[in-house]
C-alpha positions as CSV (number, residue, x, y, z in Angstrom):
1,X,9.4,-26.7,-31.9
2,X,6.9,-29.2,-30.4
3,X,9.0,-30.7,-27.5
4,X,8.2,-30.1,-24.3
5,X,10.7,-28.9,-22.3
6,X,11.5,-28.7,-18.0
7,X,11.4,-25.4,-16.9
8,X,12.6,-23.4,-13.4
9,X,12.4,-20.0,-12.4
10,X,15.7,-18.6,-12.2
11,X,15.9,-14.4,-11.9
12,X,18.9,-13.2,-12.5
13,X,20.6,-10.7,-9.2
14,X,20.7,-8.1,-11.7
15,X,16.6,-7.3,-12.3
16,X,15.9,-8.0,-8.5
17,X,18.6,-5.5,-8.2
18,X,17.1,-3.0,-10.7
19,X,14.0,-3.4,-8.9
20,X,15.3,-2.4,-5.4
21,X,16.9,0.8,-6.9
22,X,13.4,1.7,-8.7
23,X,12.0,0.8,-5.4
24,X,14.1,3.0,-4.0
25,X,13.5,6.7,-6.3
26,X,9.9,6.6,-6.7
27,X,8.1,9.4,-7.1
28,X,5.4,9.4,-5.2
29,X,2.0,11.3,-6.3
30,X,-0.2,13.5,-3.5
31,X,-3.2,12.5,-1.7
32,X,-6.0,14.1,-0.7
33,X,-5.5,13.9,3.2
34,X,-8.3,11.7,5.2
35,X,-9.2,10.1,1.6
36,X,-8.0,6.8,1.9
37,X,-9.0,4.7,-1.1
38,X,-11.4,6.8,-2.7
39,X,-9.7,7.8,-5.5
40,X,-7.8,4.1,-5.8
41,X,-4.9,3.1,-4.2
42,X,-4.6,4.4,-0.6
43,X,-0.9,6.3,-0.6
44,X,0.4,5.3,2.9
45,X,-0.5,1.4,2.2
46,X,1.2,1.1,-0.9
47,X,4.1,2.9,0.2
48,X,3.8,0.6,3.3
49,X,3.9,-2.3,0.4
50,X,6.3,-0.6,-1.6
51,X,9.1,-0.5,1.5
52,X,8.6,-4.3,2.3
53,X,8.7,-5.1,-1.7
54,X,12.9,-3.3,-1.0
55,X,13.9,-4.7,2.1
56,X,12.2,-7.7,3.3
57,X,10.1,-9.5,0.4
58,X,12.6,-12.6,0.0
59,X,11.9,-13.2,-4.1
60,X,14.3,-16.2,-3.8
61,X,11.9,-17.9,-1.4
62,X,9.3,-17.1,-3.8
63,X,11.0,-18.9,-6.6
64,X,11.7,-21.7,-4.2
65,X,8.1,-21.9,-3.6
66,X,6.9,-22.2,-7.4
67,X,9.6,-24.5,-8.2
68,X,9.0,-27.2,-5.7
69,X,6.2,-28.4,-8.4
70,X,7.2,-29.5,-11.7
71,X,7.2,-26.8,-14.6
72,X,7.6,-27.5,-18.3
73,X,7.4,-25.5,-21.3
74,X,6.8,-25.3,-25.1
75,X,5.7,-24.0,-28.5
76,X,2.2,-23.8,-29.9
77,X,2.5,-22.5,-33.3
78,X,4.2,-19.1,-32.7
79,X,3.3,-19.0,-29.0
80,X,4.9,-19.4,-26.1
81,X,3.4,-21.6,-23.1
82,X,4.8,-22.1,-19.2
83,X,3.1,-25.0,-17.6
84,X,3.0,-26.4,-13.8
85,X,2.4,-29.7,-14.4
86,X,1.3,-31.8,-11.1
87,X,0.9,-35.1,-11.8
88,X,-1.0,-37.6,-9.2
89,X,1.0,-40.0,-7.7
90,X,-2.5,-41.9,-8.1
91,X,-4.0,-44.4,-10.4
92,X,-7.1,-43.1,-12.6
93,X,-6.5,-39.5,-11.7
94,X,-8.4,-36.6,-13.8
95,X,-6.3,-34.8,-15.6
96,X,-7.3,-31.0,-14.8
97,X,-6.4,-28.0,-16.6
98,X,-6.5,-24.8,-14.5
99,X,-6.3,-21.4,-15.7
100,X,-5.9,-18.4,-13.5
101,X,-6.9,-14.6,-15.1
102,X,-5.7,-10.9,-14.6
103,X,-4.1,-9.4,-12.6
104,X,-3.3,-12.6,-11.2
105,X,-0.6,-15.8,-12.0
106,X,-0.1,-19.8,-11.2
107,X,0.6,-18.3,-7.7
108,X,-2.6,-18.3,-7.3
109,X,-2.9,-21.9,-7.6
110,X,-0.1,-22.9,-4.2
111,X,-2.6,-23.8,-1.8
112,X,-4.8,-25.9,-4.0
113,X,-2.1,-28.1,-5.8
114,X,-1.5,-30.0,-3.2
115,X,-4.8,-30.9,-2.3
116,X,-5.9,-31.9,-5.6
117,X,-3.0,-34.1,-7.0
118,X,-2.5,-36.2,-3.4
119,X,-6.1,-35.9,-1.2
120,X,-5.5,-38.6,1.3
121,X,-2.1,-36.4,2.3
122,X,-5.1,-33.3,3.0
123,X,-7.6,-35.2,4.4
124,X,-9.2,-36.6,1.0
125,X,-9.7,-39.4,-1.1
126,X,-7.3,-40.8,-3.8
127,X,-10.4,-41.5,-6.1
128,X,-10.7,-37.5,-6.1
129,X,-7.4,-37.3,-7.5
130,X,-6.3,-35.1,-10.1
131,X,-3.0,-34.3,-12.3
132,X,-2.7,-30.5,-12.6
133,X,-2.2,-28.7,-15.7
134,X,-1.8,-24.5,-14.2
135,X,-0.5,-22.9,-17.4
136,X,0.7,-19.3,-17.5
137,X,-2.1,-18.0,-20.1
138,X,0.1,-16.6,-23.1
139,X,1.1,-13.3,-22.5
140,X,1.3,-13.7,-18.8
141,X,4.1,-14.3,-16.9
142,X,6.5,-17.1,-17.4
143,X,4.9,-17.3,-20.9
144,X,6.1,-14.5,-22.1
145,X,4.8,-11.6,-24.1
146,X,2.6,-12.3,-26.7
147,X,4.1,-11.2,-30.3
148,X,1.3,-10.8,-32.6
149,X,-2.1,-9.9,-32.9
150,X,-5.4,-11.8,-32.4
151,X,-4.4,-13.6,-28.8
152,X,-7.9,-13.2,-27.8
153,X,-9.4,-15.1,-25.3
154,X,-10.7,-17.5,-27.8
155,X,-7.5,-18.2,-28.8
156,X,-5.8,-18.9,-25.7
157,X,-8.5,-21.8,-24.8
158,X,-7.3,-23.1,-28.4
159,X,-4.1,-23.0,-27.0
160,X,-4.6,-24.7,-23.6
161,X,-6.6,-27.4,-26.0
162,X,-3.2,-28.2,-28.1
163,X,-1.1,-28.3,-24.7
164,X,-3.9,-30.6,-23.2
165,X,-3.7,-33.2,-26.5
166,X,-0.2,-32.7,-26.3
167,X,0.3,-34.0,-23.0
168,X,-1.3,-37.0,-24.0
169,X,-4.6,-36.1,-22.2
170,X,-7.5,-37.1,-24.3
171,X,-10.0,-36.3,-21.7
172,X,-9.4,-34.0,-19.1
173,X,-11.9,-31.0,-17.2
174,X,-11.2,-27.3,-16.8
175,X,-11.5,-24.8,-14.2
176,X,-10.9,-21.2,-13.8
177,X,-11.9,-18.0,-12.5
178,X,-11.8,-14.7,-14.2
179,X,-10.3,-14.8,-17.7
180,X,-9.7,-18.7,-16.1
181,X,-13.3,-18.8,-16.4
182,X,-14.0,-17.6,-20.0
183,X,-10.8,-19.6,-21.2
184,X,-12.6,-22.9,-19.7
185,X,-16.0,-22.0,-21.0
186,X,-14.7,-21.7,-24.3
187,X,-13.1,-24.9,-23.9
188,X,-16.6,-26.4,-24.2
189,X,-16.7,-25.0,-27.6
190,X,-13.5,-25.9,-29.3
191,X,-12.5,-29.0,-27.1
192,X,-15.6,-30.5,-26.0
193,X,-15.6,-34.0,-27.1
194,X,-12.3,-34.5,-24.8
195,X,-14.2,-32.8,-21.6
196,X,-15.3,-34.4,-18.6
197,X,-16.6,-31.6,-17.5
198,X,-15.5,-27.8,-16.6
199,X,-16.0,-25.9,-13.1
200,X,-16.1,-22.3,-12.7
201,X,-15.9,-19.9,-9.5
202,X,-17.0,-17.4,-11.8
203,X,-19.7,-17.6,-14.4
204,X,-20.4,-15.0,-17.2
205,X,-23.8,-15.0,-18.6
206,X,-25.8,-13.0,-19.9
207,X,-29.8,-12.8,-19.4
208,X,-31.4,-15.3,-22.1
209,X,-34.2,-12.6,-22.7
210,X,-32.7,-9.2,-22.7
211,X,-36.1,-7.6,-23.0
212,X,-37.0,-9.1,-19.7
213,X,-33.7,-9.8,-17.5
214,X,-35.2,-10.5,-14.0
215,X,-37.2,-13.0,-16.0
216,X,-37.3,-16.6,-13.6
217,X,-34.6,-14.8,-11.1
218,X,-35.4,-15.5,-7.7
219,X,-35.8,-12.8,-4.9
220,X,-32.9,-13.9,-2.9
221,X,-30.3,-13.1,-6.5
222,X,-31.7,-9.7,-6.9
223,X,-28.9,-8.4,-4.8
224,X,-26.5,-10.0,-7.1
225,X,-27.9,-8.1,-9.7
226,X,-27.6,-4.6,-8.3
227,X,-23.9,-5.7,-7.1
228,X,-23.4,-6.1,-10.8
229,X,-24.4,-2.8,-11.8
230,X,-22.6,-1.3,-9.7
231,X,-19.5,-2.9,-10.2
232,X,-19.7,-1.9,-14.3
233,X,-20.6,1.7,-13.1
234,X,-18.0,2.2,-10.6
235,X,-15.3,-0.8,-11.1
236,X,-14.3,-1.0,-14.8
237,X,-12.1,1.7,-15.6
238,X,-9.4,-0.5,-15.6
239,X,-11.3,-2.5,-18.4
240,X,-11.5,0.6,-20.7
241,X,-8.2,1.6,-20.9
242,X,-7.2,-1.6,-20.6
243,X,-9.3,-2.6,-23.8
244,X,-8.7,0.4,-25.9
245,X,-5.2,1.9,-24.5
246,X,-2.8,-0.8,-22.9
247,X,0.6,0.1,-24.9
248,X,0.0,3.8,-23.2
249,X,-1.1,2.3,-19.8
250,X,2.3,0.0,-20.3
251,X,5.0,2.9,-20.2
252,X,3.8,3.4,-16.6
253,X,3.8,0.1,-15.1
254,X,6.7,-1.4,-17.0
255,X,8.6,1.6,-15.9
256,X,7.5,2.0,-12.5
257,X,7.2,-1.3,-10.0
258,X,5.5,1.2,-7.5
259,X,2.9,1.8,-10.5
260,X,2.5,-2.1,-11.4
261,X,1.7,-2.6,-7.0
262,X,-0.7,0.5,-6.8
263,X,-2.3,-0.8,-10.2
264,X,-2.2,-4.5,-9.1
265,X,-3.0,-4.2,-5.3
266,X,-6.0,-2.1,-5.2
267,X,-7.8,-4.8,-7.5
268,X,-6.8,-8.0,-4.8
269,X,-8.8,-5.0,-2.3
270,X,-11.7,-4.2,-3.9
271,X,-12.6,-8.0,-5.4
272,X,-12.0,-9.8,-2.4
273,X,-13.9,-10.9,0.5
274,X,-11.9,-8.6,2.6
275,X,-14.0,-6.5,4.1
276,X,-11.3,-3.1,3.1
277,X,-8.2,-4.8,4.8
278,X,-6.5,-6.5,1.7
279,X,-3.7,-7.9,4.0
280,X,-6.5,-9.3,6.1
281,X,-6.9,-12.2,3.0
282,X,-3.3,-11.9,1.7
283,X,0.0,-11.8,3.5
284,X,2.2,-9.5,2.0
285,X,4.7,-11.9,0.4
286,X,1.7,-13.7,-1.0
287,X,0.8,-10.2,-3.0
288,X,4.1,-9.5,-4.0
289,X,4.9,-12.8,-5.4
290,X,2.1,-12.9,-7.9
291,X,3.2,-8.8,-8.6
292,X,7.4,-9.7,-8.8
293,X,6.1,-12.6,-11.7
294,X,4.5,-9.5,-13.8
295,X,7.9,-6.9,-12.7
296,X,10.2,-9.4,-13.7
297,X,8.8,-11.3,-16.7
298,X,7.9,-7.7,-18.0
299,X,4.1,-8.9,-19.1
300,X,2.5,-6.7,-17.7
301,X,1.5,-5.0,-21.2
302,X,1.1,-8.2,-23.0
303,X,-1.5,-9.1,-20.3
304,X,-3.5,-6.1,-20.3
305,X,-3.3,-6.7,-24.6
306,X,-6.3,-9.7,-23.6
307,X,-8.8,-7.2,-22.7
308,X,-7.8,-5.3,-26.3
309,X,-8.2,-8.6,-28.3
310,X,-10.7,-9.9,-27.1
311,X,-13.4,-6.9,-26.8
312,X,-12.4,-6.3,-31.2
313,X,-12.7,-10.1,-31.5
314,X,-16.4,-9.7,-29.7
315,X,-15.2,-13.0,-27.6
316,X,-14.6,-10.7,-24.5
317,X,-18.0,-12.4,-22.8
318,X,-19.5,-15.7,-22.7
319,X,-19.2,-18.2,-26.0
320,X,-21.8,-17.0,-28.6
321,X,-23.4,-20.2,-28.4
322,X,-24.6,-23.0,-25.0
323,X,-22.0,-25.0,-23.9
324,X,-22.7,-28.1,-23.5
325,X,-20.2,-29.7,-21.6
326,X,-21.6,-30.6,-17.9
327,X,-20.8,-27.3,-16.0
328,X,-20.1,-27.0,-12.1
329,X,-20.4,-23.7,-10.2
330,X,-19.3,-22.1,-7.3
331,X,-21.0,-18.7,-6.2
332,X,-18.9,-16.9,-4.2
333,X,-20.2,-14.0,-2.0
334,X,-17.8,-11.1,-2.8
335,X,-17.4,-12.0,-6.7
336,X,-17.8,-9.9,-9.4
337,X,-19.9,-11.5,-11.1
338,X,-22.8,-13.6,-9.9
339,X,-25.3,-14.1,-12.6
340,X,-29.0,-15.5,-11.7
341,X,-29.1,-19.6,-12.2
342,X,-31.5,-19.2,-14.5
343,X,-29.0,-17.1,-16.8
344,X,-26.5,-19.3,-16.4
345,X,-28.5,-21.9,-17.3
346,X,-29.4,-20.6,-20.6
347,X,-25.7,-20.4,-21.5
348,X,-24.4,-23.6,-19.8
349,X,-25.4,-27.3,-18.9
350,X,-25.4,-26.4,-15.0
351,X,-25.2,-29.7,-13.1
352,X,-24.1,-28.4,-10.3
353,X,-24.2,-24.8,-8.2
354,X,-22.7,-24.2,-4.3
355,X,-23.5,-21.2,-3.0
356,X,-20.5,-20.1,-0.7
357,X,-20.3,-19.0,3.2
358,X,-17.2,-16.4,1.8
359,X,-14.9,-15.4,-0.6
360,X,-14.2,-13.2,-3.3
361,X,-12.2,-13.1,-7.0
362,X,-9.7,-15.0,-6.0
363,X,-11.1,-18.2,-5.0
364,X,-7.8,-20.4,-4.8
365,X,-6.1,-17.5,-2.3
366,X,-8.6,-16.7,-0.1
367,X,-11.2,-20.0,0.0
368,X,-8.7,-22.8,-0.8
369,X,-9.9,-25.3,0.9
370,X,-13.6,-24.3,-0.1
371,X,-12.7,-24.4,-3.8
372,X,-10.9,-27.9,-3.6
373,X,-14.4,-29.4,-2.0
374,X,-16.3,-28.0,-4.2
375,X,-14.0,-29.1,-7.5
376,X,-13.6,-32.6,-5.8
377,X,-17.6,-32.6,-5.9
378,X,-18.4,-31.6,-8.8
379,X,-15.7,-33.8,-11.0
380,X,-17.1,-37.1,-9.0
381,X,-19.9,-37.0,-11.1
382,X,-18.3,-36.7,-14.4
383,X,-15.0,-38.4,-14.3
């Protein structure tokens, strides 16, 4: 089936039920007393999380929430693909695909729709405009679980290509963080001849001389660097199991909505610009809508299956050859990955780089109005 089809969220009483009554007899692991995150997830917040998730969290207004913008879906060959589409109430509006990563959802995308597909309602300019494209990457959420093997990350920017074409858009730019990020870069390798352009708050490269890696990096990115190093020393267990194990990882957090929070939660802590307070840069309802998507979808193992793909597919970095397409960058402070200019510019056409005043991972939550500037700026001189 090639139609495209309107979509709404509707969960049935009976899973947000379910839910509450898990909620409700978990069995809760010790702690070490006085050790608060060191060993992940910090017990007395999560259970904090966990009690709000019953009681208070109001899922319906949630839903509400996501489906005041316009969803769709359809079928790519044997995939199935959710869709916000936005459109611009504007004349000569970009068309823009955005694609968010793990753990995260088109939640993350609220405060920036807006924004982008009407400016001069925010303060803007209706030449900035742009019509939205947020898909929920295959696997994710509203799209499903993924049924077959091979849904690397390669694949899914082939994917978000055949949704963009058949849309109608035959030029249109990409942005993304994360897996968003990768998906968009490898956009400028199967889809380049209908890109304007693609814009990334986080840029995977690698150095172009691995002999030599500090090679033409400045003395003010060196710090980058060891934040690097110590975020594949100390932050990517997740990725391992995650990339070798995720069906036995899954029996847990499908199981367990207290396990999918701790598991999800302490991520949105420790790669955001939070300074150790995740519910300083998120509200509450904020985490627990993008969490509820993965609970009551039931993706939660279909996402984690990316990482497995796409580290035996060898596409789990950066395309294996420059893209080409003009490439916009924004550097923000608390991400993961923040890869010398130089680096990046060995793997990318790099027309344009902001350095941000703060921020983390999850650039569309916690900077929104940041990432909408610097997305605005960079597409004016490509569209």
């Amino acid at each position: 089936m090639t139609e495209i089809r309107p979509f709404r969220i509707t969960v049935d009483d009976g899973v947000l039920d379910d839910l509450r009554e898990r909620l409700d007899r978990t069995r809760w692991p010790d702690q070490i007393p006085g050790s608060g995150w060191d060993y992940g997830t910090d017990l007395a917040e999560l259970q904090d999380l966990c009690t709000y998730w019953r009681d208070e969290f109001d899922w319906r207004a949630a839903e509400a929430r996501l489906n005041a913008w316009p969803q769709c879906e359809t079928d790519i060959d044997d995939t199935h693909v959710h869709f916000v589409h936005a459109r611009s109430p504007y004349a000569g509006a970009l068309p823009l695909v955005m694609t968010h990563g793990w753990p995260g959802s088109v939640a993350e995308f609220l405060k920036v729709l807006g924004p982008l597909t009407d400016p001069p309602a925010h303060g803007g300019d209706a030449a900035d405009a742009f019509h939205v494209v947020a898909p929920s990457m295959p696997g994710y959420g509203f799209s499903g679980p993924t049924r077959r093997r091979g849904m690397d990350v390669r694949a899914v920017a082939e994917v978000v290509a055949a949704l963009m074409a058949r849309l109608g858009y035959d030029r249109y730019g990409a942005q993304g963080g994360d897996w968003g990020a990768l998906v968009s870069s490898h956009l400028g390798v199967v889809d380049a001849a209908h890109l304007a352009g693609i814009h990334l708050n986080m840029v995977v490269a690698r150095p172009p001389d691995a002999t030599d890696p500090t090679a033409g990096v400045r003395p003010d990115e060196l710090e980058a660097l060891g934040a690097m190093a110590g975020f594949r020393r100390d932050e990517t267990g997740y990725q391992a199991i995650q990339g070798t194990k995720p069906q036995t990882l899954a029996y847990g957090l499908t199981d367990s909505p207290a396990g999918l929070a701790g598991w999800i939660l302490e991520k949105f802590r420790t790669w955001s610009d939070c300074g150790g307070d995740v519910f300083s840069r998120f509200s509450r309802d904020e985490l627990l809508t993008n969490i509820t998507i993965y609970w009551v979808t039931g993706t939660i193992n279909s996402s984690t299956r990316l990482y497995y793909e796409s580290r035996r597919s060898g596409h789990f970095g950066p395309p294996e050859k420059c893209v080409a397409v003009p490439t916009g960058a924004a550097i923000f402070p608390r991400e993961l990955l923040r890869p010398p200019r130089a680096w990046a510019e060995a793997a990318f056409d790099i027309v344009h780089w902001t350095r941000m005043p703060s921020g983390g991972h999850f650039a569309a939550m916690e900077e929104p109005e940041l990432l909408v500037e610097d997305v605005r700026s960079f597409f004016r001189a490509v569209r």
